[in-house]
C-alpha positions in Angstrom: 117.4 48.3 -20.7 119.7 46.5 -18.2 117.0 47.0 -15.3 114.4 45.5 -17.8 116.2 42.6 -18.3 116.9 42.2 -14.2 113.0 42.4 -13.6 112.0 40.2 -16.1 114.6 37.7 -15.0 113.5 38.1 -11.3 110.0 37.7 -12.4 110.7 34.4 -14.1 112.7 33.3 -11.0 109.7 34.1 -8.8 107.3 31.6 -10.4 109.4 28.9 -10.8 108.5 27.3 -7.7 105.5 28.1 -8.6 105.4 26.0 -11.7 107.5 23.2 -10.1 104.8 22.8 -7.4 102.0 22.8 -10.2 103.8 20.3 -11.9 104.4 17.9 -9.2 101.1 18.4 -7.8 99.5 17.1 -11.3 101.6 14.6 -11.4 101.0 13.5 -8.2 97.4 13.5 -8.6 97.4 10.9 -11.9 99.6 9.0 -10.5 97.5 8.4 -7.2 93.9 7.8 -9.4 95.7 5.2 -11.1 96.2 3.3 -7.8 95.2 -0.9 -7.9 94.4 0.0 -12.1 97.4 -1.0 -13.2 98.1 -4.4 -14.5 101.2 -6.3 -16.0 99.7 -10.0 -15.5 97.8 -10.8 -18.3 96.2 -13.8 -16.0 95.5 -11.1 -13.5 93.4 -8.3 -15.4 89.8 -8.7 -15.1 87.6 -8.8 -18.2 86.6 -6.6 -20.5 84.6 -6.4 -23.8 87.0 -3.4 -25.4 90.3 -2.3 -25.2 91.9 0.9 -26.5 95.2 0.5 -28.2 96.9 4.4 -27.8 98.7 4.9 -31.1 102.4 6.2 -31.6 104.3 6.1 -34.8 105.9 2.5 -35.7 109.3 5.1 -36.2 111.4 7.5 -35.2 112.1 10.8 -36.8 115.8 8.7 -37.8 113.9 5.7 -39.4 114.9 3.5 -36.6 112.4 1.5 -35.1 109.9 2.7 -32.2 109.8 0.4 -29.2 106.8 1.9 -27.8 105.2 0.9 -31.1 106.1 -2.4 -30.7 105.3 -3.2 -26.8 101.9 -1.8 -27.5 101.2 -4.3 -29.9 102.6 -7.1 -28.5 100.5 -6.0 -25.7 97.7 -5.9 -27.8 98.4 -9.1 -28.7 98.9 -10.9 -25.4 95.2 -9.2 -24.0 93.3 -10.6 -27.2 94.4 -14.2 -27.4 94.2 -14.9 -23.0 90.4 -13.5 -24.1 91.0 -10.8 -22.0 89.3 -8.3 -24.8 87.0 -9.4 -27.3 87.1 -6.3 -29.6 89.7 -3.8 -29.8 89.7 0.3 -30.6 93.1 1.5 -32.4 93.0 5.3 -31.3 95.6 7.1 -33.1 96.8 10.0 -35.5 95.9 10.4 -39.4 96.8 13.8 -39.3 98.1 13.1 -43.3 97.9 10.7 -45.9 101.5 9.3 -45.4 101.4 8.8 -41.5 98.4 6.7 -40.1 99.2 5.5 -36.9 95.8 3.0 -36.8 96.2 1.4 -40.4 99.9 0.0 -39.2 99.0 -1.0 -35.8 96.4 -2.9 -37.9 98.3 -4.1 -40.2 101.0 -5.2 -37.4 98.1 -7.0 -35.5 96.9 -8.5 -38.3 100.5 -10.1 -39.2 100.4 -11.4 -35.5 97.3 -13.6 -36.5 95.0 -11.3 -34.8 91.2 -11.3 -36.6 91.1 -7.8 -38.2 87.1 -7.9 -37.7 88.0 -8.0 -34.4 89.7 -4.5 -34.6 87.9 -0.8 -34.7 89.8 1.8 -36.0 89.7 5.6 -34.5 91.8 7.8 -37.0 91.2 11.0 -35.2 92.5 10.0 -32.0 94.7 13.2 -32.3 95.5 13.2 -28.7 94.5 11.2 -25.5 92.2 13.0 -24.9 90.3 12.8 -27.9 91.0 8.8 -28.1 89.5 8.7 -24.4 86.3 11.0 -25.2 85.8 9.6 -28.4 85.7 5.9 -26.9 82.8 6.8 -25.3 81.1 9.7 -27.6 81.6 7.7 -31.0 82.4 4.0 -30.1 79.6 3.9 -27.2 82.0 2.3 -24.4 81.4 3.0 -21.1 84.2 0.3 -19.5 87.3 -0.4 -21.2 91.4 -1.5 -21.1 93.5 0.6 -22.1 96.5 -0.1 -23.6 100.1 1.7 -23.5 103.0 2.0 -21.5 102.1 2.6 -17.9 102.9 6.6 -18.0 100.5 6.8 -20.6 98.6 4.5 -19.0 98.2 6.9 -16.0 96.8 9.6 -17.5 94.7 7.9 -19.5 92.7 6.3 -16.7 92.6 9.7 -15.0 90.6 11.4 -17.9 88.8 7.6 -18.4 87.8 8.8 -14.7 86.7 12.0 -15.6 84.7 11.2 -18.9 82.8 8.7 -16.3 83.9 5.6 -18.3 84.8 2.6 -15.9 88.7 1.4 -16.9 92.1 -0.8 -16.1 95.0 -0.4 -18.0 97.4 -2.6 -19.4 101.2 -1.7 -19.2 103.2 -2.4 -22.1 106.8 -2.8 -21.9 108.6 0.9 -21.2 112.1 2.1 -22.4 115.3 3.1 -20.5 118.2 5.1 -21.3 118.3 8.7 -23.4 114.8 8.4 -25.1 112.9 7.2 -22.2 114.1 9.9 -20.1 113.0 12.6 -22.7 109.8 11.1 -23.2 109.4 11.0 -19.1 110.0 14.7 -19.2 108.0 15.3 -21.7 104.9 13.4 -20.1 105.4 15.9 -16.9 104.4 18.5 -19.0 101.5 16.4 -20.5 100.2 16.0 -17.1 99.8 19.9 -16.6 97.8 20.3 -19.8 95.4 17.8 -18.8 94.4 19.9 -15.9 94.1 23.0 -18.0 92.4 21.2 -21.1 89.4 20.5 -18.5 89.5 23.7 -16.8 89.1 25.3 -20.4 86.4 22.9 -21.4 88.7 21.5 -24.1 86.9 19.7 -26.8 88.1 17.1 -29.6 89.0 17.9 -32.7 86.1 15.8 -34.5 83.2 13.7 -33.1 81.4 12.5 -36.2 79.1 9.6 -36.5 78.8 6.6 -34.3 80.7 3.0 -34.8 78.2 0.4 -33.0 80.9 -2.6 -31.8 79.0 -5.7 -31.4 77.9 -7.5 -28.1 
């Protein structure tokens, strides 16, 4: 039993550098497609008819307020009155009927004296990848901004790339300290399953009928 335990703990040992260099390697690859895509200026970002507001939950698991929420849609927010978008696409979850990620980025846009029939709403933007290849499947887009924090951002624009739809990317704010550092780690990992989403031929989880946004 002993020996057992020794190979299977030498075995893990072996492909860990293995798995780091995977890792890294992904990484490094978004990071790199993303290159002179990235924008913080509002005055600087060129023009474009859409943008895609990523969704996260307007709170945390405690009840406290999400900051991510709330830099996206002052993002948001900042894009639509420069004129920097004319319509906007809320890509989010509605996995249940008491979390909808879309109807309170909405609601939250609305508030900030945004034009609601300005704004599209994607519930089954389950994942980034199904927001990205249901931007151009469902909502007809083939250019676009994207909207999140610029990690998000990244890997966004790298399946954008891929799904042959032409995009720039907004950063919103980002968060330091405990929670930014877990959700860092977290988006390593994010980065590998991109790579073996495509090389699996992942698909969304629903397509559905088309949303025509006007000229």
């Amino acid at each position: 039993m002993k020996r057992k335990k020794k190979i299977i703990i030498y075995s893990l040992l072996a492909l860990l550098p293995v798995c780091l260099i995977t890792t890294f390697c992904c990484n490094s690859i978004i990071t790199q497609s993303a290159k002179g895509k990235l924008f913080t200026d509002v005055t600087a970002i060129p023009y474009n008819k859409v943008g895609l507001l990523l969704g996260t939950s307007k709170h945390l698991g405690n009840g406290d307020a999400n900051y991510y929420y709330t830099f996206r849609i002052q993002a948001a927010v900042s894009l639509l009155k420069a004129g920097k978008i004319k319509y906007l696409v809320i890509s989010g979850d509605n996995g249940h009927k008491e979390y909808n990620e879309p109807e309170d980025m909405r609601a939250d846009l609305v508030a900030a004296g945004i034009d609601s029939s300005l704004i599209f709403l994607d519930y089954a933007g389950f994942r980034t990848f199904d927001s990205i290849v249901r931007l151009k499947k469902i909502f007809g887009q083939d250019s676009v901004t994207i909207i999140s924090q610029q990690f998000h951002n990244e890997r966004a624009l790298y399946m954008a790339n891929k799904e042959g739809i032409a995009a720039v990317a907004f950063n919103a704010a980002g968060i330091s300290g405990p929670m930014g550092l877990k959700v860092q780690l977290r988006e390593k990992l994010a980065r590998v399953k991109v790579f073996v989403d495509y090389w699996f031929g992942k698909k969304p989880h629903f397509l559905g009928e088309k949303v025509i946004i006007p000229a």
